[in-house]
N, CA, C and O of each residue as an XYZ file, in Angstrom:
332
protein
N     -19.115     23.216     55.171
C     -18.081     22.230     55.330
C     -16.717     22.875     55.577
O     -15.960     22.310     56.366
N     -16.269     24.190     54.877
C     -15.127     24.495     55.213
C     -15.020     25.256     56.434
O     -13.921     25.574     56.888
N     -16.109     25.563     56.986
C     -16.076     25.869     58.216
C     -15.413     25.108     59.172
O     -14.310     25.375     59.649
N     -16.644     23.432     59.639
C     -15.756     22.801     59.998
C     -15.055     22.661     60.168
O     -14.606     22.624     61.314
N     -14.227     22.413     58.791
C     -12.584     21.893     58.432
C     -11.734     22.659     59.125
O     -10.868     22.265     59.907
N     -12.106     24.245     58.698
C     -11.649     25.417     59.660
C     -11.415     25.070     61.294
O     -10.342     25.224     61.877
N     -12.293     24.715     61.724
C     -12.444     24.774     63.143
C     -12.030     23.499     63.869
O     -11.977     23.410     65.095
N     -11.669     22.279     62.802
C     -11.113     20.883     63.517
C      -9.869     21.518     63.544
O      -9.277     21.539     64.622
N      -9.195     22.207     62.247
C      -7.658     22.307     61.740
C      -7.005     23.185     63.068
O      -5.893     22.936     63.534
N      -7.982     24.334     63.619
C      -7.722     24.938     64.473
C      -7.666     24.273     65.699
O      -6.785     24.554     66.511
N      -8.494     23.439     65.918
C      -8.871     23.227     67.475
C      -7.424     21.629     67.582
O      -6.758     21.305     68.565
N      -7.423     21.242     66.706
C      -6.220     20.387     66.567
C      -4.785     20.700     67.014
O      -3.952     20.217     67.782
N      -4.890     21.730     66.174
C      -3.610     22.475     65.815
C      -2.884     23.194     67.657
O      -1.740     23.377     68.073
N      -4.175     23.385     68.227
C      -4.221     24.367     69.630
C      -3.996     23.152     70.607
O      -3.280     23.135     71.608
N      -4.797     22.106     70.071
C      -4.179     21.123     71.198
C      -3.087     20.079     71.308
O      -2.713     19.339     72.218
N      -2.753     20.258     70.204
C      -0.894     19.831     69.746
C      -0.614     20.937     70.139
O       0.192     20.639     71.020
N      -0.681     22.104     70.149
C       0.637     23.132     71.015
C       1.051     22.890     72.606
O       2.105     22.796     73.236
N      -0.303     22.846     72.888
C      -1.024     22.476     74.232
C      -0.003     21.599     74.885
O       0.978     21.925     75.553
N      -0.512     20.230     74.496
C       0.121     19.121     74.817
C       1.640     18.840     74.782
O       2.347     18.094     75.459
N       1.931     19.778     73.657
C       3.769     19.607     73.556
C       4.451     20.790     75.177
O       5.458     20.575     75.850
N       3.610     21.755     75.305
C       3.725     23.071     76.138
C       3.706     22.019     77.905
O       4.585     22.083     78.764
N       2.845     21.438     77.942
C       2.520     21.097     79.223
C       3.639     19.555     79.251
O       4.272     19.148     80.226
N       3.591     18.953     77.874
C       4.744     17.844     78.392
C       6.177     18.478     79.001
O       6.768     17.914     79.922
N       6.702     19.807     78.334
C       7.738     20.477     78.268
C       8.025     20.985     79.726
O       9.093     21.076     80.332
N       6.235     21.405     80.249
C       6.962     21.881     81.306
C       6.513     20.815     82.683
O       6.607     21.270     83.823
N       6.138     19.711     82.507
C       6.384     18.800     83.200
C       7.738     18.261     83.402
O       8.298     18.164     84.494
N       8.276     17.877     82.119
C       9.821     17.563     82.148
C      10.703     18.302     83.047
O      11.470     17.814     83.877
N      10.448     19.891     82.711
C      11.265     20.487     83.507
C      11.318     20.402     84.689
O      12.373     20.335     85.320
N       9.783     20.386     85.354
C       9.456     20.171     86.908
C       9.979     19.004     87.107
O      10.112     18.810     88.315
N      10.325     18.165     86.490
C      10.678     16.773     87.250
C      12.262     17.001     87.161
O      12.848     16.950     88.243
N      12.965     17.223     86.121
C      14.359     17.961     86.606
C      14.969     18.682     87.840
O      15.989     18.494     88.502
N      13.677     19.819     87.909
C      14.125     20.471     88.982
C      13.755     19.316     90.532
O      14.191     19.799     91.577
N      13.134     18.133     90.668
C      12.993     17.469     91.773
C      13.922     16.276     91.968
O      13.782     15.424     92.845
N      15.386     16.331     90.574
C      15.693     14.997     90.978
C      17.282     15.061     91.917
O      18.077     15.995     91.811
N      17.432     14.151     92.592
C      18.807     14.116     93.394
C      19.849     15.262     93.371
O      20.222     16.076     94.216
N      20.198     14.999     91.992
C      21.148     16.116     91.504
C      21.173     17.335     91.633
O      22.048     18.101     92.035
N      19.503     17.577     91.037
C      19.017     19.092     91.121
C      19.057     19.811     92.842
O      19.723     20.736     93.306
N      18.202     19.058     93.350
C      18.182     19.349     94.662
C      19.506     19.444     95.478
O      19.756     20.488     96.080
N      20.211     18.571     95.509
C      21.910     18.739     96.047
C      22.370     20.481     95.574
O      22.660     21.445     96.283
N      22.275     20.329     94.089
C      22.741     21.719     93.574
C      22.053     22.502     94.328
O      22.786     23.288     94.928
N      20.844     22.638     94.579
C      20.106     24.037     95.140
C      20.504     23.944     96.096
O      21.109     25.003     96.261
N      20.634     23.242     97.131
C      21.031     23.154     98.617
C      22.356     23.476     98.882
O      22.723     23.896     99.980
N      23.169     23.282     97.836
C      24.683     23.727     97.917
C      24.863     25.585     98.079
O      25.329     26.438     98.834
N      24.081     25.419     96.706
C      23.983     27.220     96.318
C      23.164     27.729     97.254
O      23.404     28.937     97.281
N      22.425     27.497     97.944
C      21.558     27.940     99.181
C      22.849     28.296    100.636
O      23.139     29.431    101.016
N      23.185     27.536    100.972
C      24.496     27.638    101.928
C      25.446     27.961    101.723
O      26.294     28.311    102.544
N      25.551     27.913    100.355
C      27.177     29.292     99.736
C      26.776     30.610     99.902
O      27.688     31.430    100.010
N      25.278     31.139     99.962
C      25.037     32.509    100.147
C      24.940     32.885    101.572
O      25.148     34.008    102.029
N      24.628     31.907    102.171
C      23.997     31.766    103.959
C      25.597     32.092    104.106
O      25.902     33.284    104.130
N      26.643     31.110    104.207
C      27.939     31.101    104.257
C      28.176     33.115    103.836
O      28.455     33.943    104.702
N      28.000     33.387    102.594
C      28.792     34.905    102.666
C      28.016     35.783    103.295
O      28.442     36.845    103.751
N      26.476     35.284    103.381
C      25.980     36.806    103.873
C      26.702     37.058    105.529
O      27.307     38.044    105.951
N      26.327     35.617    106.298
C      27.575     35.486    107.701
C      28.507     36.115    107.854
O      28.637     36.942    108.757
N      29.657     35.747    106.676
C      30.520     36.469    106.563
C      30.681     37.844    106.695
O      31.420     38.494    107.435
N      29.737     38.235    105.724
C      29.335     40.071    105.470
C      28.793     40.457    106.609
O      28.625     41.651    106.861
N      28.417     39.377    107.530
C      27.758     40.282    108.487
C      28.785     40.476    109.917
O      28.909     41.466    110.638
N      29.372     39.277    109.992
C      30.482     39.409    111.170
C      31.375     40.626    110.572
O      31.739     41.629    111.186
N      31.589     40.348    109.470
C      33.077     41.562    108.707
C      31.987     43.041    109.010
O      32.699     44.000    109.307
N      31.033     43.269    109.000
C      30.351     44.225    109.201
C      30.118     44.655    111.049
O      29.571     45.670    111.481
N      30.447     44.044    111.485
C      30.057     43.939    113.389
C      31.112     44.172    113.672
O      31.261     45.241    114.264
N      32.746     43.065    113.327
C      33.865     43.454    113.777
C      34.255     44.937    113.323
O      35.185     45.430    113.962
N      33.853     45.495    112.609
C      34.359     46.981    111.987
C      33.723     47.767    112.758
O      34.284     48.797    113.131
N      32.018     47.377    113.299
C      31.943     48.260    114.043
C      32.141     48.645    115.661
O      32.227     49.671    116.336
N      32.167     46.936    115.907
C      32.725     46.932    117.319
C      34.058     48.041    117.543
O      34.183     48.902    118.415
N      35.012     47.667    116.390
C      36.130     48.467    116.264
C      36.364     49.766    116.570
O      37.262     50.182    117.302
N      35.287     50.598    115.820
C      34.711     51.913    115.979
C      34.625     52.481    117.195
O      35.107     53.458    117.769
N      33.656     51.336    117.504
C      32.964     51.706    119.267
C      33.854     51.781    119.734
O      34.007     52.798    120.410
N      34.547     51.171    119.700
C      36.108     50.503    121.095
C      37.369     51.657    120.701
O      38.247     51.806    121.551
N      37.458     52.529    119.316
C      38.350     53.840    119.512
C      37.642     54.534    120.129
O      38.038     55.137    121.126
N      36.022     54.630    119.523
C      35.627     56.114    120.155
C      35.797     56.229    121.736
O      36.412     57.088    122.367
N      34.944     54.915    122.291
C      34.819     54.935    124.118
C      36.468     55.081    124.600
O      36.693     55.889    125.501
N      37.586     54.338    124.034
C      39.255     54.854    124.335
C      39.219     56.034    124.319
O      38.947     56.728    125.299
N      39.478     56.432    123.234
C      39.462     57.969    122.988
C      38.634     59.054    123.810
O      39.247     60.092    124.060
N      36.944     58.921    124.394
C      36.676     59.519    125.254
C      36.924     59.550    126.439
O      36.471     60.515    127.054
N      37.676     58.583    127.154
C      37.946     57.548    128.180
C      39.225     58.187    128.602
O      39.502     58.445    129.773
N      40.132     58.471    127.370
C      41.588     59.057    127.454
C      42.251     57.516    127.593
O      43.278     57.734    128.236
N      42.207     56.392    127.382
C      42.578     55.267    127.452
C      43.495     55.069    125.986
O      43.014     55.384    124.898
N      44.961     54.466    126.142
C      45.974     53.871    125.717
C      45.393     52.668    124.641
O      45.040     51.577    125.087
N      45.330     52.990    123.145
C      44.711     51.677    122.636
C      45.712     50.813    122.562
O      45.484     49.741    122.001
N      46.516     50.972    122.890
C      48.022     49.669    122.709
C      48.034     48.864    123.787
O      48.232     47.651    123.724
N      47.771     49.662    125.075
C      47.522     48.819    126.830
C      46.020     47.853    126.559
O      44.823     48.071    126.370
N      47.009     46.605    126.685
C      45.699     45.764    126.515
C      45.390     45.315    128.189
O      46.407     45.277    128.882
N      44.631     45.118    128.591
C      44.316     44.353    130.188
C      42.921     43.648    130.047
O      42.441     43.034    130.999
């Protein structure tokens, strides 16, 4: 008999953890799908799109820059004469 008892108390006990574990992370999943949530991710998604752009033009104009002393400079060309 105390076996049993043993093994309801356990198997009880595992599926009250269970059940509280999987309501918990249902809740969360439905958080992360509602209006709000989604707006937020989509915001923060295009604030990074937005700087990496950034980082990348600020990264091209510096090197265009480069290019355009060195070819002057081999060229013997005036960087102040614009035409």
């Amino acid at each position: 008999m105390a076996k049993r008892l043993r093994w309801f108390i356990t198997g009880t006990g595992v599926g009250v953890a269970v059940s509280i574990w999987v309501r918990k992370r249902i809740r969360q999943k439905v958080e992360e799908v509602t209006p709000l949530a989604l707006t937020k991710a989509t915001a923060d998604s295009v604030i990074r799109l937005k700087d990496r752009l950034s980082a990348a033009i600020g990264d091209a104009r510096t090197k265009v820059e480069e290019t355009e002393a060195t070819l002057r400079a081999e060229m013997g060309l005036d960087p102040r004469r614009q035409s």
